[in-house]
Biotite code that builds the C-alpha atoms (Angstrom):
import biotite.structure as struc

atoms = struc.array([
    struc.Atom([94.374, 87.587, 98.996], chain_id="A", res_id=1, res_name="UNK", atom_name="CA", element="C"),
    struc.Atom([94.949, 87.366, 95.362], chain_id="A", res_id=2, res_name="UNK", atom_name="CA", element="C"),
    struc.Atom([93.345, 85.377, 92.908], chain_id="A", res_id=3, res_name="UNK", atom_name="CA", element="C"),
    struc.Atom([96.483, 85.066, 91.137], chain_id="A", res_id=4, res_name="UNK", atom_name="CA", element="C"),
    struc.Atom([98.964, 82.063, 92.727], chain_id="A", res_id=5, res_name="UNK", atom_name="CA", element="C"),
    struc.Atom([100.180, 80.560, 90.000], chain_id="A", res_id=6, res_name="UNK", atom_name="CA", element="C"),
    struc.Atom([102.873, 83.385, 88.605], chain_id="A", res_id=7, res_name="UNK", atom_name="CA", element="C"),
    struc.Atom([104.522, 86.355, 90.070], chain_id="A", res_id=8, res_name="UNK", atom_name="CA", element="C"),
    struc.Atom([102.377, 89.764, 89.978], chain_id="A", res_id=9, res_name="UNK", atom_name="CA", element="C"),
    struc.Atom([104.344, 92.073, 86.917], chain_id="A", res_id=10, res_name="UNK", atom_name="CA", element="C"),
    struc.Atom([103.690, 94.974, 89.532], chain_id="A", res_id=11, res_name="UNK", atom_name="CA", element="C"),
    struc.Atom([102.845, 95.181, 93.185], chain_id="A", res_id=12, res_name="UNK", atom_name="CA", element="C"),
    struc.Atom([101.792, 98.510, 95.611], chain_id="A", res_id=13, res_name="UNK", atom_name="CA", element="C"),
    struc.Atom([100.293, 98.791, 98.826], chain_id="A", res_id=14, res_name="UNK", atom_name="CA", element="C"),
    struc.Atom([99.377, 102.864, 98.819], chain_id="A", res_id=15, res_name="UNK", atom_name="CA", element="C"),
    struc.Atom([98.990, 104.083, 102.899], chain_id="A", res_id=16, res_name="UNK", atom_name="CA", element="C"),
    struc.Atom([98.516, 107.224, 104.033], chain_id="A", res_id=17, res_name="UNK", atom_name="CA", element="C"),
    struc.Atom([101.534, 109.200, 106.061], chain_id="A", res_id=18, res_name="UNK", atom_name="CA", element="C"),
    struc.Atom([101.160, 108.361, 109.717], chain_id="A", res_id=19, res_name="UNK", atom_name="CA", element="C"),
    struc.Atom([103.085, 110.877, 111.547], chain_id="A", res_id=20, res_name="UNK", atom_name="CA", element="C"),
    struc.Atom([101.439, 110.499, 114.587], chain_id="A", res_id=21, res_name="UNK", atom_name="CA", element="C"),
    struc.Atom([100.704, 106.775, 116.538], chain_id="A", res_id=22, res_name="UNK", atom_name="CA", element="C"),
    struc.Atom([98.463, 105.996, 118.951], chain_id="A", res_id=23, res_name="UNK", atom_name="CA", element="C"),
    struc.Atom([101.065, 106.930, 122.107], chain_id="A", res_id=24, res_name="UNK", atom_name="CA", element="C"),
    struc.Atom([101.595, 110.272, 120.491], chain_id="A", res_id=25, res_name="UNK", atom_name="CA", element="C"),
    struc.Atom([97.700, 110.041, 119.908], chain_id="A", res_id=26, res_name="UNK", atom_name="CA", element="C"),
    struc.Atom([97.654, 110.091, 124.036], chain_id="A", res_id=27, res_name="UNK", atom_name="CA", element="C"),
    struc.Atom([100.040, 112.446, 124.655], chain_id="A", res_id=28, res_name="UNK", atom_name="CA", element="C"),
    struc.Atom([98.757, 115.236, 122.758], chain_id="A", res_id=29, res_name="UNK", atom_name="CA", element="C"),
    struc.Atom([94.983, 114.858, 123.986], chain_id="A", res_id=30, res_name="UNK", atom_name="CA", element="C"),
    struc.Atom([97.414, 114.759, 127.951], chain_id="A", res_id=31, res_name="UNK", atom_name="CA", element="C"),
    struc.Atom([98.819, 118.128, 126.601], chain_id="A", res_id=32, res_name="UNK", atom_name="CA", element="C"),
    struc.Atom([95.479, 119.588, 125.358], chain_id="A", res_id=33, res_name="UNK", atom_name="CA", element="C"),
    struc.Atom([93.353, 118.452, 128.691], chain_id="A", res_id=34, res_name="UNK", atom_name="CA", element="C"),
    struc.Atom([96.408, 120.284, 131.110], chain_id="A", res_id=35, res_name="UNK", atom_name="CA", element="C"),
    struc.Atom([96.453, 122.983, 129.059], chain_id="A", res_id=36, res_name="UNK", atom_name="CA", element="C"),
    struc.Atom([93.038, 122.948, 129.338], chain_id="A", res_id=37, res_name="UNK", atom_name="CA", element="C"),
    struc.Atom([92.653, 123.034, 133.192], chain_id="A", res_id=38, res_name="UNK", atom_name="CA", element="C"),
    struc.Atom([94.974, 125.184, 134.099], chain_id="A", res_id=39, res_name="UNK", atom_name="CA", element="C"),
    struc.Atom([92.783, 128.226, 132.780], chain_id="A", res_id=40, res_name="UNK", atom_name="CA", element="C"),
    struc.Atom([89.400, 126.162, 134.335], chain_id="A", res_id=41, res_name="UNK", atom_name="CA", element="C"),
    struc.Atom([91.267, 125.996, 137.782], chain_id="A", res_id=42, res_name="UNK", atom_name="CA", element="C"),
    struc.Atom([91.693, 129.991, 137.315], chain_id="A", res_id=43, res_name="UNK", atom_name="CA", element="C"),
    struc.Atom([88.262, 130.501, 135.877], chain_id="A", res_id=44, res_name="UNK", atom_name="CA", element="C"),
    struc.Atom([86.588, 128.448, 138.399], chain_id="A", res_id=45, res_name="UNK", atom_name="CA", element="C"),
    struc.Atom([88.291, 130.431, 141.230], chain_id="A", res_id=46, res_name="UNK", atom_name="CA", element="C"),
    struc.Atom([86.984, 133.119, 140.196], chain_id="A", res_id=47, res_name="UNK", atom_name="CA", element="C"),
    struc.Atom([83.400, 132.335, 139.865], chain_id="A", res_id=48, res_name="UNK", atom_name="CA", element="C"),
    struc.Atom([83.292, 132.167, 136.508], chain_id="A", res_id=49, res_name="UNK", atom_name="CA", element="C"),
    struc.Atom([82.197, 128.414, 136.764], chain_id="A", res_id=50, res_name="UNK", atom_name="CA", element="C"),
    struc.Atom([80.527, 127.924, 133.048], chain_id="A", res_id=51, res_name="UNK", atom_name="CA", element="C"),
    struc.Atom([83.667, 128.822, 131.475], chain_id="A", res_id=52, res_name="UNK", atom_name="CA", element="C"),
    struc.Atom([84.972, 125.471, 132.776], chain_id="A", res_id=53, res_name="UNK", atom_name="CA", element="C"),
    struc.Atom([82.546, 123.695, 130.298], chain_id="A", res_id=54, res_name="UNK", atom_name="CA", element="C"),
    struc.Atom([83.422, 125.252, 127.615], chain_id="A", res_id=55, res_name="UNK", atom_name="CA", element="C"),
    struc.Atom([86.987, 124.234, 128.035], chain_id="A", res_id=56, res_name="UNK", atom_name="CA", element="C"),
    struc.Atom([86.046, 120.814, 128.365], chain_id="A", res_id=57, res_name="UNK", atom_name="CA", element="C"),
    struc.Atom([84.260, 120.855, 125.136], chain_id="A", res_id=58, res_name="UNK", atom_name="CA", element="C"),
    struc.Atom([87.074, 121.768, 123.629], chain_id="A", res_id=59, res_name="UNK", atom_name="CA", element="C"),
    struc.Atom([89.578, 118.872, 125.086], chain_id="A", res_id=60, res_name="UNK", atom_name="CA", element="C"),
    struc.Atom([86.198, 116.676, 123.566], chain_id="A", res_id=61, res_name="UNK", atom_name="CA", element="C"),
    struc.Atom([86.261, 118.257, 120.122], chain_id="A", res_id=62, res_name="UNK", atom_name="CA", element="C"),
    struc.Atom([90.094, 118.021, 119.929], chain_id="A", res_id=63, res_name="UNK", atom_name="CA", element="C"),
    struc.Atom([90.001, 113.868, 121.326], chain_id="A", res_id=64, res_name="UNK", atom_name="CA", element="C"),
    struc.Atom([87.125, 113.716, 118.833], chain_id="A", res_id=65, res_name="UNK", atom_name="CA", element="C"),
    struc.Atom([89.290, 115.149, 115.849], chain_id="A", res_id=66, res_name="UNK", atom_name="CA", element="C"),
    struc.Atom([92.195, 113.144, 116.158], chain_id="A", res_id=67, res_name="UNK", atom_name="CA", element="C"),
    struc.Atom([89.910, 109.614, 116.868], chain_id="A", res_id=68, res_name="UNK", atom_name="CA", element="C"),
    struc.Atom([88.393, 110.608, 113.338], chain_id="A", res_id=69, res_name="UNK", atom_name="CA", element="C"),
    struc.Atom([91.929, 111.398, 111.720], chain_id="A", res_id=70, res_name="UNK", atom_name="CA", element="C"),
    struc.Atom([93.406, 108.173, 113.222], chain_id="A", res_id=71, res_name="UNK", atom_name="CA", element="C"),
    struc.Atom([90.608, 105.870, 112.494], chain_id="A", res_id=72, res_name="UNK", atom_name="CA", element="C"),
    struc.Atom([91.538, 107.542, 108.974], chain_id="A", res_id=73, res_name="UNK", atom_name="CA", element="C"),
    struc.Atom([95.168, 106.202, 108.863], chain_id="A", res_id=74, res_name="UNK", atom_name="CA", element="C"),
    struc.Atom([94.135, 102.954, 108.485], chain_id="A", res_id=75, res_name="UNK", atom_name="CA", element="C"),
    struc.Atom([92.834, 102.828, 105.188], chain_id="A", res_id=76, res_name="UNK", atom_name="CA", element="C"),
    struc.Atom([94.720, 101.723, 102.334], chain_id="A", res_id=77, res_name="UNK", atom_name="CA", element="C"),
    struc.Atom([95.106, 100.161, 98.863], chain_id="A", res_id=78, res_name="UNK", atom_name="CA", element="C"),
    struc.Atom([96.645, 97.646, 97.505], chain_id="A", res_id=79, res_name="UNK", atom_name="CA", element="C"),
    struc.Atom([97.140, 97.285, 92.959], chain_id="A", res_id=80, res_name="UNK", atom_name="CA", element="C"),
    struc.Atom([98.489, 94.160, 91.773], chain_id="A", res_id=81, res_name="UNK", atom_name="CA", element="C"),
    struc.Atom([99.457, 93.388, 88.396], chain_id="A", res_id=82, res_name="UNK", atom_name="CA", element="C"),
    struc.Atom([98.900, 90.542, 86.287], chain_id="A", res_id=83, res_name="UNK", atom_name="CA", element="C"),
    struc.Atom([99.651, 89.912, 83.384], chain_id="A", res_id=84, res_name="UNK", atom_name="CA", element="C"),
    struc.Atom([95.794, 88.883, 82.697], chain_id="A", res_id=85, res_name="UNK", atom_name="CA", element="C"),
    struc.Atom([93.830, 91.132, 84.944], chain_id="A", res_id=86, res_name="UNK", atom_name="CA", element="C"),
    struc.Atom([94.640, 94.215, 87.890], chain_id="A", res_id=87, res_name="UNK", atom_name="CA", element="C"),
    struc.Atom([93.271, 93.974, 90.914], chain_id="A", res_id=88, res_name="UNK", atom_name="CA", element="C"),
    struc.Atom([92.621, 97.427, 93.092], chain_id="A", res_id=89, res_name="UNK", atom_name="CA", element="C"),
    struc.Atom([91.657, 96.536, 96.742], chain_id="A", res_id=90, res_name="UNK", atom_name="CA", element="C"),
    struc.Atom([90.467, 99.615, 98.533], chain_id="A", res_id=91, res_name="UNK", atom_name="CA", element="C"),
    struc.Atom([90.283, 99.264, 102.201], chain_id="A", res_id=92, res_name="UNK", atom_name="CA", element="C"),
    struc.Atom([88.605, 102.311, 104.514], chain_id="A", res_id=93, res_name="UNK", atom_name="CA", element="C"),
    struc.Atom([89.355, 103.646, 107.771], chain_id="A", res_id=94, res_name="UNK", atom_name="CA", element="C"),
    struc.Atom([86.393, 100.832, 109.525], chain_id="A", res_id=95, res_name="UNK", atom_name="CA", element="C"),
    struc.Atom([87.868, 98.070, 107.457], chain_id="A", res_id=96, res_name="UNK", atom_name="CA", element="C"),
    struc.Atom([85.270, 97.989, 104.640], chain_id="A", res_id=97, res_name="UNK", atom_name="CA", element="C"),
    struc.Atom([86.734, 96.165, 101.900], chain_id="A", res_id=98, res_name="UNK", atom_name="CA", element="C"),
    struc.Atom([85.967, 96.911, 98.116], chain_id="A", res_id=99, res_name="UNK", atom_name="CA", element="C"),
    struc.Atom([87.815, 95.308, 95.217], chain_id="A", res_id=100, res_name="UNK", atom_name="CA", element="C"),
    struc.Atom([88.184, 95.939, 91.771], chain_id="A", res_id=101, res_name="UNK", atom_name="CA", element="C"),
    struc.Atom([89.138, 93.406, 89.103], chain_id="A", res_id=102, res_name="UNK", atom_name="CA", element="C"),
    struc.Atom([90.003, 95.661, 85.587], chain_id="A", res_id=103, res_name="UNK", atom_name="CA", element="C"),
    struc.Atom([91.680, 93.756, 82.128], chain_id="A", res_id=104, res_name="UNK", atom_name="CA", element="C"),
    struc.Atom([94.812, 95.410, 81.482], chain_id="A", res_id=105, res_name="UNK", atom_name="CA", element="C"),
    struc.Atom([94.618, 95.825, 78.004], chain_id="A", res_id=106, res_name="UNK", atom_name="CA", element="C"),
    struc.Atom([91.203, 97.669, 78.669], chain_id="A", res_id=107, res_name="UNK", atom_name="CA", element="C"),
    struc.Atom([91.965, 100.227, 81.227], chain_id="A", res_id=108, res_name="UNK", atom_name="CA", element="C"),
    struc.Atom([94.134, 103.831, 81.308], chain_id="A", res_id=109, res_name="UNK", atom_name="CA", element="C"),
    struc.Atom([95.885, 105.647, 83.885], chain_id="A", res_id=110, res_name="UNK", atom_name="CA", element="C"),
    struc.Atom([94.948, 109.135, 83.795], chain_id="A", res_id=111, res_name="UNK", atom_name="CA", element="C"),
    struc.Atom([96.975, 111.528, 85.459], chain_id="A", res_id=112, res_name="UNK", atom_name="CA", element="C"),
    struc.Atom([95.625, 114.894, 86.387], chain_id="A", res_id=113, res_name="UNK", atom_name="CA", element="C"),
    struc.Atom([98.039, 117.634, 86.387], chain_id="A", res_id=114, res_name="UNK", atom_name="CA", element="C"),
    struc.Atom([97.639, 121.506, 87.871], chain_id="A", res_id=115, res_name="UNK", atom_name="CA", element="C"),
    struc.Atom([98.828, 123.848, 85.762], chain_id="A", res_id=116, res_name="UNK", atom_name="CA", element="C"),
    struc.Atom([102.520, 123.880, 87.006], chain_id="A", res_id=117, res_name="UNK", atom_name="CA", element="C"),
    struc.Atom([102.278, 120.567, 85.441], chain_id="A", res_id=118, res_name="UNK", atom_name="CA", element="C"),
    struc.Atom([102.147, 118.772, 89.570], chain_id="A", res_id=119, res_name="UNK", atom_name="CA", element="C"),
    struc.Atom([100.283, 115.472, 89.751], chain_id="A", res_id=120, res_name="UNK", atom_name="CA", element="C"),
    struc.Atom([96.963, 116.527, 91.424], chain_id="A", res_id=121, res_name="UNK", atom_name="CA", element="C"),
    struc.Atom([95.076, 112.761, 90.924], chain_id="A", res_id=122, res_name="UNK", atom_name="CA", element="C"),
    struc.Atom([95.119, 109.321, 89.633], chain_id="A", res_id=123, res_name="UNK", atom_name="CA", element="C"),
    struc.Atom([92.414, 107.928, 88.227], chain_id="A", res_id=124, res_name="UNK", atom_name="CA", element="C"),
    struc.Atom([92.075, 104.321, 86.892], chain_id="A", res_id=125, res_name="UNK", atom_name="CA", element="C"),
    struc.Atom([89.441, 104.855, 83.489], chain_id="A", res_id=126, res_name="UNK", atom_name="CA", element="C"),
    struc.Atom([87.588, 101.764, 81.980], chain_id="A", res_id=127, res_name="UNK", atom_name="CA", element="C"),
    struc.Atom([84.318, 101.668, 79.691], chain_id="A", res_id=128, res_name="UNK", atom_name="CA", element="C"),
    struc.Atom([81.960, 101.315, 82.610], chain_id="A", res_id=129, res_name="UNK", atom_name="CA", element="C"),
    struc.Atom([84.639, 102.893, 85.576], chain_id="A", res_id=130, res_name="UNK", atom_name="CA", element="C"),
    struc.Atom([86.579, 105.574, 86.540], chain_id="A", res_id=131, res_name="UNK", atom_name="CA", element="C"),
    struc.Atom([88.222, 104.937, 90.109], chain_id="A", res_id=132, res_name="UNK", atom_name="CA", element="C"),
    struc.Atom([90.261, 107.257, 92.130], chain_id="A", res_id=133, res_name="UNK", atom_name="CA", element="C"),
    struc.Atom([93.900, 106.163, 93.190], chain_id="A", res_id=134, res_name="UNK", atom_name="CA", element="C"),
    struc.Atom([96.095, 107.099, 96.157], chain_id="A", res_id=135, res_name="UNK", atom_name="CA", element="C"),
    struc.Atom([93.633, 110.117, 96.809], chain_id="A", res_id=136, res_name="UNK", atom_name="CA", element="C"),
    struc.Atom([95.637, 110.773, 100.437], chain_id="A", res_id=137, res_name="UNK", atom_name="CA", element="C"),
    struc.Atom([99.139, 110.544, 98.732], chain_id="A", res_id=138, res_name="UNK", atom_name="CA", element="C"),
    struc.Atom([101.061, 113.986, 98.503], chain_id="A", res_id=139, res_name="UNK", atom_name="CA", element="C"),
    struc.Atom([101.840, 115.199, 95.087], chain_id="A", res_id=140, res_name="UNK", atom_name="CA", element="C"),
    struc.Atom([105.417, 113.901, 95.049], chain_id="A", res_id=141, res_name="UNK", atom_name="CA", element="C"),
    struc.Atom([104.067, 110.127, 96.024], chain_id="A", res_id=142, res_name="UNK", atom_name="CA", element="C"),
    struc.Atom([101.504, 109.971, 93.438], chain_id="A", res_id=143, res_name="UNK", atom_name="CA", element="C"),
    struc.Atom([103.983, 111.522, 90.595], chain_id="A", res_id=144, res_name="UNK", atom_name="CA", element="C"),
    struc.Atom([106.102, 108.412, 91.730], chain_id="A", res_id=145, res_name="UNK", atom_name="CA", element="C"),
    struc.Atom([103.630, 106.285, 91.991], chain_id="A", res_id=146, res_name="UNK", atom_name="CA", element="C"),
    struc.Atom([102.457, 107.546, 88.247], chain_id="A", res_id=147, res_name="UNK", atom_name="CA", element="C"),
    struc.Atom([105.246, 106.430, 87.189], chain_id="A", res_id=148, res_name="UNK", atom_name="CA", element="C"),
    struc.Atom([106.026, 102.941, 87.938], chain_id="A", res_id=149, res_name="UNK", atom_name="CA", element="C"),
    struc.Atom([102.801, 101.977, 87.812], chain_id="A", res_id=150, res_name="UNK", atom_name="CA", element="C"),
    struc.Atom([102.191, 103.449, 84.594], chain_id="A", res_id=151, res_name="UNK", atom_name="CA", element="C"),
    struc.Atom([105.430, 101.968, 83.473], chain_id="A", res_id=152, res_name="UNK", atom_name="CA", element="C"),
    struc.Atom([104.391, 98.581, 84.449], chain_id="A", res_id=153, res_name="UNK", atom_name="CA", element="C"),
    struc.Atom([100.935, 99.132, 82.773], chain_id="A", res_id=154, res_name="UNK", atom_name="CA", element="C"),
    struc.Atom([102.384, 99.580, 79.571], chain_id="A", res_id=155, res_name="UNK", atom_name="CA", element="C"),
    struc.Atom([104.726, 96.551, 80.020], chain_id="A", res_id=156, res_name="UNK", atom_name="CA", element="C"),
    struc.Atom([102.039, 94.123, 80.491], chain_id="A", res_id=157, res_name="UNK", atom_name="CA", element="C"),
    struc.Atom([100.511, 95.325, 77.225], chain_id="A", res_id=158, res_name="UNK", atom_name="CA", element="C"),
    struc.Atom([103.516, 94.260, 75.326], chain_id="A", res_id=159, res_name="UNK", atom_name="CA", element="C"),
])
């Protein structure tokens, strides 16, 4: 929760990364991959070519293992808030570890890195003593947007 209760943030985000795929589609795609899977084993192991079965297996593990690690992923986030007094970046990671950053305003730039087509690559929050990453999973599109009202806000406050 914010500090802040008082007044009405000037600007408000919570940043998440796309989830395209939830935890039932999670299931059915590791249902697909272990079918898929067995049907060659079955044939494999008919044919006494039994250690090919393992092999297949380990690769219905390495795919469950890749998506548990993407998903777990998913769940990180980060919310900026606005006051007129002071911003506050929470960063929260995939295993719930919270950090939180507390920046003045008046003492802190928004520096947007651009490729040289001139597309937002990376947001960056630059102080004296920090330089903190923003929206690092967004697409290119979200963080231009993103860029933009936030930075719009930024200079608002300043006013």
């Amino acid at each position: 929760m914010s500090t802040q209760t008082q007044a009405k943030p000037l600007f408000a985000a919570k940043l998440t990364p796309n989830r395209s795929l939830g935890t039932k589609g999670m299931r059915v795609v590791i249902a697909l991959v272990a079918i898929m899977a067995s049907i060659p084993g079955v044939l494999f192991f008919s044919l006494g070519a039994w250690p090919i079965v393992g092999f297949l297996g380990l690769d219905v593990v390495l795919v469950v293992w890749a998506l548990s690690t993407s998903f777990r992923q998913t769940k990180r986030y980060e919310e900026i808030t606005l006051w007129p007094d002071q911003l506050e970046v929470k960063q929260v990671d995939g295993t719930g570890k919270e950090v939180l950053n507390r920046f003045a305003p008046r003492l802190v730039k928004l520096v947007v890195d651009r490729d040289f087509n001139e597309r937002t690559t990376g947001l960056r929050l630059k102080s004296a003593d920090c330089d903190l990453v923003l929206g690092a999973f967004l697409n290119q599109d979200e963080k231009s947007s993103f860029a933009k009202a936030f930075g719009t806000a930024l200079k608002r406050s300043r006013l």
